[in-house]
DOVOZA-633511 format. One record per residue (C-alpha): residue number from 1; residue in three letters; x, y, z. Coordinates in steps of 0.2 Angstrom, whole numbers. Example, Ala and Ser with C-alpha at 12.3 -4.5 7.8 and 13.67 -1.06 7.14 Angstrom:
% DOVOZA-633511
n;res;xx;yy;zz
1;ala;62;-22;39
2;ser;68;-5;36
This chain:
% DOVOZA-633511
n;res;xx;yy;zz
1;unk;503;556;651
2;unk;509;546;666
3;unk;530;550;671
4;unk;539;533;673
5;unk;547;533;690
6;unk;565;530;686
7;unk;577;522;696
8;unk;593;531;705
9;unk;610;530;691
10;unk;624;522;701
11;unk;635;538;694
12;unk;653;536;705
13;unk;646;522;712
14;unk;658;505;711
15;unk;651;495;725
16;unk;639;481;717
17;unk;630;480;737
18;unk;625;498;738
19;unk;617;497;720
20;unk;608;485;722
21;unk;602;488;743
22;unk;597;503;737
23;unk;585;499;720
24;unk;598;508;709
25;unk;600;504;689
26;unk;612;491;686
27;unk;613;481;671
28;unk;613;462;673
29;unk;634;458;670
30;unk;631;442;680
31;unk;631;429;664
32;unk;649;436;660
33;unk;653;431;677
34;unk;647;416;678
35;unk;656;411;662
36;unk;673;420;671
37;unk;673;408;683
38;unk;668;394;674
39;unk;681;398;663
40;unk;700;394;672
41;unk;706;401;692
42;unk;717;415;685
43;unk;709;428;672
44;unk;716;446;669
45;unk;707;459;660
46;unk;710;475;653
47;unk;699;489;651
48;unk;701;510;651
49;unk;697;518;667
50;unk;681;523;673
51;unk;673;509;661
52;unk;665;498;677
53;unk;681;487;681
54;unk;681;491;699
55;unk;660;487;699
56;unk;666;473;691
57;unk;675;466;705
58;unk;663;469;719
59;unk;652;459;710
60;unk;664;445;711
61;unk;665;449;729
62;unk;647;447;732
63;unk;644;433;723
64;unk;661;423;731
65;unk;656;429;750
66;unk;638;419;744
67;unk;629;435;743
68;unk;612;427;737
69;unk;602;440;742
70;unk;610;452;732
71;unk;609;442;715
72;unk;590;443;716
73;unk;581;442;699
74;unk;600;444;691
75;unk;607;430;676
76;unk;616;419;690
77;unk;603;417;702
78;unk;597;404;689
79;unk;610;395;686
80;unk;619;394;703
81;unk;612;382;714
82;unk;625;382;729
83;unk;632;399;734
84;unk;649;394;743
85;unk;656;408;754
86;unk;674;410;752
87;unk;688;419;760
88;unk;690;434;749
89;unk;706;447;751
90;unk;703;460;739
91;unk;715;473;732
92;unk;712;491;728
93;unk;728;497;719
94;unk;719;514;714
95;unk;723;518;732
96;unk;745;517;728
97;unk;744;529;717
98;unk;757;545;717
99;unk;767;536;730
100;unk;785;536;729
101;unk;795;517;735
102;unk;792;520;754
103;unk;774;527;753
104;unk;771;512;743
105;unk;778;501;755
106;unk;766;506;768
107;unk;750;507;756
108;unk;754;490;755
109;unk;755;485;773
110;unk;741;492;777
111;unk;732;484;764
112;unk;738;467;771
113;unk;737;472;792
114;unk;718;475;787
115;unk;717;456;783
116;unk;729;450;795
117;unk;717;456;808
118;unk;704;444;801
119;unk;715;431;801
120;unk;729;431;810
121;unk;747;439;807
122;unk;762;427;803
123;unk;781;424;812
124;unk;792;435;818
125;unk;802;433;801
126;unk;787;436;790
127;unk;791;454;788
128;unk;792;459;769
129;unk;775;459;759
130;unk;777;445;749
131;unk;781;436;765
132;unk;764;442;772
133;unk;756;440;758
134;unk;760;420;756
135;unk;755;419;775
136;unk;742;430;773
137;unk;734;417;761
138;unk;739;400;768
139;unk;731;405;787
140;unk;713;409;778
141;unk;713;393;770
142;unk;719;386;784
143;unk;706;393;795
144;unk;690;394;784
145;unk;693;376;777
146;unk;690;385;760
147;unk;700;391;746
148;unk;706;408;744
149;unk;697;420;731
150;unk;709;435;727
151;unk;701;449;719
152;unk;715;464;715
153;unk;708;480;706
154;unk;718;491;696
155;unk;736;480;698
156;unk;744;492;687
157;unk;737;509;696
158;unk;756;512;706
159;unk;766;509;691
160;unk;756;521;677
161;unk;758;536;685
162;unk;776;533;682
163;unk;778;526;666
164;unk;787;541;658
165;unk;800;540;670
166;unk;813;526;671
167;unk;820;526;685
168;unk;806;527;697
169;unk;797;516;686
170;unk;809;502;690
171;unk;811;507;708
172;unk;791;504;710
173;unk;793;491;699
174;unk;801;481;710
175;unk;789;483;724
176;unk;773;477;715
177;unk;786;464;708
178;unk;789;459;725
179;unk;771;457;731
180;unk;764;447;718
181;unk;775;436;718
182;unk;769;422;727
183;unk;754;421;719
184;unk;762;405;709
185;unk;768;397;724
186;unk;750;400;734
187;unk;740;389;717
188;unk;738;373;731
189;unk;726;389;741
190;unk;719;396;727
191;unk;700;396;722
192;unk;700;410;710
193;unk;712;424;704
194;unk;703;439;695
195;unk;714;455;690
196;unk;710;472;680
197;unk;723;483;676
198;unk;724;496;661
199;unk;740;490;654
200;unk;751;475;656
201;unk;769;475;663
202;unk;775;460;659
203;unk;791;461;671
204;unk;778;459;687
205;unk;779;439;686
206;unk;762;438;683
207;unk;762;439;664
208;unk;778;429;664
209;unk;773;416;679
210;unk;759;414;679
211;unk;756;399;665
212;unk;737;397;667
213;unk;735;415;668
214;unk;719;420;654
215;unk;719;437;647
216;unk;701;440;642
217;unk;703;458;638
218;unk;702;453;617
219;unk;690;437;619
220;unk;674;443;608
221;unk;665;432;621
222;unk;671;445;633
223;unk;669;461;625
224;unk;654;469;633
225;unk;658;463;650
226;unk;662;481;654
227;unk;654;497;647
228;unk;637;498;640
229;unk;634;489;623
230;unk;621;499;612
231;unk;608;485;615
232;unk;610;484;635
233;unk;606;505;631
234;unk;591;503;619
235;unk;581;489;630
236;unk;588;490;649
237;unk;589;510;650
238;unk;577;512;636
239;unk;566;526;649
240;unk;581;533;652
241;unk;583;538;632
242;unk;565;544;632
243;unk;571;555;647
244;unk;586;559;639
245;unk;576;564;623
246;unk;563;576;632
247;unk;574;586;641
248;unk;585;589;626
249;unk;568;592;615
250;unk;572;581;602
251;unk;568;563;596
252;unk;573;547;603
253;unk;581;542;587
254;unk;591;560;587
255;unk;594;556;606
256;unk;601;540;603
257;unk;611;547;586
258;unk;618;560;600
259;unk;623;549;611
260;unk;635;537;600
261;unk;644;550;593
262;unk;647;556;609
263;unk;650;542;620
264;unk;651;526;609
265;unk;661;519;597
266;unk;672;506;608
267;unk;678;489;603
268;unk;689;478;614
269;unk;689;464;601
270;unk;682;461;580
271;unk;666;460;578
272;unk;661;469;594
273;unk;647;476;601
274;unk;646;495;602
275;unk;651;499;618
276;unk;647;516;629
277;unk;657;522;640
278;unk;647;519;656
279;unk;654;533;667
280;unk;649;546;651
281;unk;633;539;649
282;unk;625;539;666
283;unk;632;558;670
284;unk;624;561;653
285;unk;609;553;657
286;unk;606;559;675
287;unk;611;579;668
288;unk;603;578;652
289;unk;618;587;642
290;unk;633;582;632
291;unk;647;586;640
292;unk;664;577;641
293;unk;663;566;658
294;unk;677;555;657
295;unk;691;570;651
296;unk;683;579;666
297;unk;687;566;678
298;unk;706;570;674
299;unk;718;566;661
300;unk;731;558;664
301;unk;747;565;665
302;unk;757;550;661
303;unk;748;551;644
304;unk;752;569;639
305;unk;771;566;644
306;unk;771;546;634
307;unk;764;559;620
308;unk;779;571;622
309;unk;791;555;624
310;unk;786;548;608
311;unk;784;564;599
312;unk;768;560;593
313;unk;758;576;584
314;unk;740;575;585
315;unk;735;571;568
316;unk;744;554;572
317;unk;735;549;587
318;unk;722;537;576
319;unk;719;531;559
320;unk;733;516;561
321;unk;732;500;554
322;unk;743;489;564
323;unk;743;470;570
324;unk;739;462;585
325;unk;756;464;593
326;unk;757;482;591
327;unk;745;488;602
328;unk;742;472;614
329;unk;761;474;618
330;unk;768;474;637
331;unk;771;493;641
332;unk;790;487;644
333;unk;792;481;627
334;unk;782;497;617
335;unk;791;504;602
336;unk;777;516;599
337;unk;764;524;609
338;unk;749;513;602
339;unk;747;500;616
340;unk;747;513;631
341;unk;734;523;620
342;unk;725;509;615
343;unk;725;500;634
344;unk;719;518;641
345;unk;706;519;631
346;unk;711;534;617
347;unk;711;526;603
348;unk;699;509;599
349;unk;698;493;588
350;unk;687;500;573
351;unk;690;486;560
352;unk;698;471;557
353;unk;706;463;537
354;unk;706;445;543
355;unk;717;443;527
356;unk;732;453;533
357;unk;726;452;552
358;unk;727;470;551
359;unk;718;482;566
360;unk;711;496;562
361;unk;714;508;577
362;unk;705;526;580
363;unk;697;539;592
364;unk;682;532;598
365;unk;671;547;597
366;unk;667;564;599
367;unk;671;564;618
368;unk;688;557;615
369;unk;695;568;603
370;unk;687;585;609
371;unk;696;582;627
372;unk;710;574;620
373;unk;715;590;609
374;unk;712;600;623
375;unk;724;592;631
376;unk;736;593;620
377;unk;732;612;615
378;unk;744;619;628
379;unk;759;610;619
380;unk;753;624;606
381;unk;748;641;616
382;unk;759;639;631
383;unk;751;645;646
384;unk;735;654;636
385;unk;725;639;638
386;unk;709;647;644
387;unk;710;662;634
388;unk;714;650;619
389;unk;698;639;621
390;unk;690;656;622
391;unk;696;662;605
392;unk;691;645;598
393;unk;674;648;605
394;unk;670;663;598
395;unk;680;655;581
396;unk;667;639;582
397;unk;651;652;582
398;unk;663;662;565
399;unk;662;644;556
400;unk;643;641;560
401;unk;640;658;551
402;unk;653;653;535
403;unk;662;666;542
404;unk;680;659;538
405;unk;687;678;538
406;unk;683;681;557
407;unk;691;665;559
408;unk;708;668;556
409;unk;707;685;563
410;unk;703;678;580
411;unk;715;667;578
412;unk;729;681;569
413;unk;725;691;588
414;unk;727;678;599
415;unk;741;668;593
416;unk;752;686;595
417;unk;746;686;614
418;unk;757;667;615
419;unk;773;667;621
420;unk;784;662;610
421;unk;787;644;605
422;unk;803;633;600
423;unk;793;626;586
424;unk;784;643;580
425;unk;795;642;562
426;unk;789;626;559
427;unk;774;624;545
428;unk;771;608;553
429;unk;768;617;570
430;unk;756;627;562
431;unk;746;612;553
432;unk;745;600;570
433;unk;738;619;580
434;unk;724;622;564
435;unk;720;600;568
436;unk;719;602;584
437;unk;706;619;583
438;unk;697;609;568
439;unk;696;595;580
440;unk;689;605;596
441;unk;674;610;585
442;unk;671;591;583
443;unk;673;594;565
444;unk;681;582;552
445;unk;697;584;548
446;unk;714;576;540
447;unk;732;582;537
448;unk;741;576;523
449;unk;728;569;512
450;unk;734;562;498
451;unk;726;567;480
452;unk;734;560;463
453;unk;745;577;462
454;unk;750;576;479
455;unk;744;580;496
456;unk;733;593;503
457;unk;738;600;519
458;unk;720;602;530
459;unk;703;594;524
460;unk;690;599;536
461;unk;671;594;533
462;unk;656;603;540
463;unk;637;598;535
464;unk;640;611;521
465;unk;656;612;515
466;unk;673;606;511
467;unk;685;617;516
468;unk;704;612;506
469;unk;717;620;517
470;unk;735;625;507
471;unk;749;632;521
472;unk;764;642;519
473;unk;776;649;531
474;unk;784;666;525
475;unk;777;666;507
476;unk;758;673;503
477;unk;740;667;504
478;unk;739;666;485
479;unk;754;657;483
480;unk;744;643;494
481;unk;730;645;482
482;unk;740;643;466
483;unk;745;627;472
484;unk;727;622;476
485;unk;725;626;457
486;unk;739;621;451
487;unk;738;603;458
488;unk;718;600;456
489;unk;716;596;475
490;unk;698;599;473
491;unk;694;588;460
492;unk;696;576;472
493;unk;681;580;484
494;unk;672;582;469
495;unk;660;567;474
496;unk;656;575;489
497;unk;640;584;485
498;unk;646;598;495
499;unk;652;616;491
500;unk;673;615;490
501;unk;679;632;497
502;unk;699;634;495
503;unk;709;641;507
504;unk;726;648;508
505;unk;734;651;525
506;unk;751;662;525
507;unk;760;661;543
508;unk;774;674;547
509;unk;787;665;559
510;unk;794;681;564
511;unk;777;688;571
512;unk;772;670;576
513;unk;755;674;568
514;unk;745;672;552
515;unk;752;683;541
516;unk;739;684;527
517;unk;723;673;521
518;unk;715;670;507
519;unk;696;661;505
520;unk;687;657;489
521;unk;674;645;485
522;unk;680;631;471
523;unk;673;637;453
């Protein structure tokens, strides 16, 4: 059978004129663009990062610098008939991050001096950036006879980095404040006005300024303008599945089932699209493997501390029902950690009661919560992070083999080599640690569920079997299972159709270890 020649993945690459000069795959975005700009001068959007934004704006760079030629056979090339070239000063805010007040100073400068060498620096008194800034734009409309297009990527980028601290925060704060301040002022000059950011800080005058600013980041309309919705995978990179598939010696359908648990799962709005991460996706594609892309990338530490800030436990990161306003909120005004891990992409729109406008917010998929618990697994282990994930290795090949018994003595080993921790006599510490293992296998699982007797500690949920958790801190195993019994918590996973094994977990504090355990299948 004849191979099918694919074409180059853009993987890491964010400039919309390399991709398509050199024949690589790029899925036709333009019609979103073209209702963009159709749409009002001043749009913002929100997206996580790594999900296209940056591609996103070149694009808009191309098509405002009348790039004809690179819009070839693409959705706008059939509607645009004029292809006006604009002045366009673009901003890459990525570039400002980790920089303290004075580093920050000088990104920006030199930022700005790059377009003042196109056209032309201002008086002697325009010294500060917002000053240079104004002039900045005023002399290229001045000179080209055309309006300015201002294209600024990843506004937020200095600030985020920060977040968890005040008083830097505010410091920068200020700065950014500063710069895009005049962007009211400079309307008269303006063509178009298009920013991406993560999150929004309202306190930056251009939430709170800018009148006709419109946020598209919820507009179903919007919602697949970046990423990779399931359709644009099944029909655009449709040879890439098959690839995908063959390496991976197993069906398309199983290939495409795979991949959504993997990589998919993300709504920006209700209904939405399934949308894929489009940085996971193309590494998966071009590797042919599962592994978890975007966590590699880095994690931000500005989530882990937010995390710490709000003491937040794992088991909490998702399953919320919450309005609008709880997670769309400006980062200066959160009461919670929802909008930040909503904005960074952690946790996703997954349904929507139009009766009590209720959100339905969770982890997105297997990629998410794997990377995001191992993140979080050094709040539990100290500084045995590596020799953790190998215990929980070798404790994920013990549950394929139903062997619950070497389970917990892995785990009764290892947690005597952890230093010790504040929170060690705590049965809470010991539940979120079990969730957080339980979630690096990519198994279901649930703290505190709630039966008619009361609530079961840990449910976790294989192909096989439900496994009922009871926990006690200085007790005995078979206490734990005496109150399985005594409450009936199996009954409730009766319905199943799966086995119900009960286990009883008794941690010593003084040892800082599983004391004693106890397994038995549900009679």
């Amino acid at each position: 059978m004849e191979t099918k020649r694919l074409k180059r993945l853009p993987v890491g690459i964010q400039t919309f004129e390399k991709i398509r000069e050199n024949d690589m795959l790029y899925i036709d975005k333009t019609e979103y663009i073209w209702n963009m700009i159709n749409l009002g001068n001043y749009i913002f959007l929100s997206r996580p990062r790594r999900f296209g934004k940056s591609l996103l704006v070149s694009t808009l760079q191309a098509y405002f610098e009348g790039r004809k030629d690179l819009f070839k056979g693409l959705f706008i090339e059939t509607v645009e008939k004029e292809w006006t070239e604009y002045p366009v000063l673009r901003f890459d805010m990525s570039t400002a991050k980790h920089c303290n007040k004075e580093e920050l100073l000088l990104e920006l400068s030199n930022k700005l001096t790059r377009y003042e060498a196109i056209y032309g620096k201002g008086a002697a008194d325009e010294v500060k950036p917002n000053q240079r800034f104004q002039g900045l734009i005023e002399r290229a409309h001045e000179k080209t006879g055309k309006k300015v297009v201002i294209l600024i990527d990843e506004y937020d980028a200095p600030l985020l980095d920060v977040v968890h601290k005040d008083e830097e925060l505010e410091s920068l704060r200020q700065v950014m404040r500063n710069f895009y301040s005049p962007l009211k002022y400079c309307d008269p000059h303006l063509q178009f006005l298009f920013l991406t950011g993560i999150t929004k800080f309202s306190q930056l005058s251009i939430f709170s300024e800018l009148n006709n600013l419109k946020n598209i980041s919820m507009r179903p309309d919007y919602a697949g303008v970046c990423g990779i919705t399931t359709e644009e995978m099944l029909t655009a990179m449709s040879d890439y599945v098959d690839d995908f598939a063959e390496a991976q010696e197993i069906t398309c359908e199983e290939a495409i089932e795979g991949l959504k648990r993997q990589y998919d799962g993300y709504h920006f709005t209700w209904p939405s699209p399934d949308v894929f991460n489009p940085f996971s996706l193309l590494n998966a594609f071009q590797d042919h493997d599962y592994t978890n892309y975007w966590f590699g990338s880095g994690t931000p530490t500005y989530l882990i501390e937010m995390l710490r800030k709000f003491n937040v436990v794992p088991s909490k990161i998702g399953g919320a029902s919450v309005l609008a306003s709880a997670f769309d909120a400006p980062t200066e005004n959160m009461m919670s950690i929802t909008p930040l891990l909503y904005q960074s992409g952690y946790i996703t729109i997954k349904d929507y009661n139009r009766v009590a406008k209720l959100y339905t917010l969770d982890i997105p998929n297997t990629e998410i919560r794997v990377g995001l618990m191992d993140s979080l697994l050094p709040n539990y282990v100290e500084r045995r992070k590596e020799a953790g994930n190998t215990t929980i290795a070798k404790m994920y090949l013990a549950l394929l083999n139903d062997n619950l018994d070497e389970v917990f003595r892995l785990l009764q080993s290892y947690l005597l080599t952890v230093p010790y921790c504040n929170n060690a006599n705590s049965e809470g510490h010991y539940q979120q640690l079990l969730y957080v293992i339980f979630s690096l296998f990519g198994r279901y699982v649930e703290v505190e569920v709630r039966t008619p007797t009361g609530r079961v500690d840990i449910v976790m949920k294989t192909a096989k079997v439900v496994y009922v958790f009871e926990l006690k801190l200085n007790m005995s195993a078979q206490s734990a299972i005496n109150q399985i019994d005594l409450k009936d918590y199996s009954s409730k996973f009766a319905l199943s159709g799966l086995p119900i094994v009960k286990v009883g977990i008794n941690f010593d504090p003084e040892r800082r270890t599983i004391g004693d355990w106890k397994v038995c299948a549900h009679v």
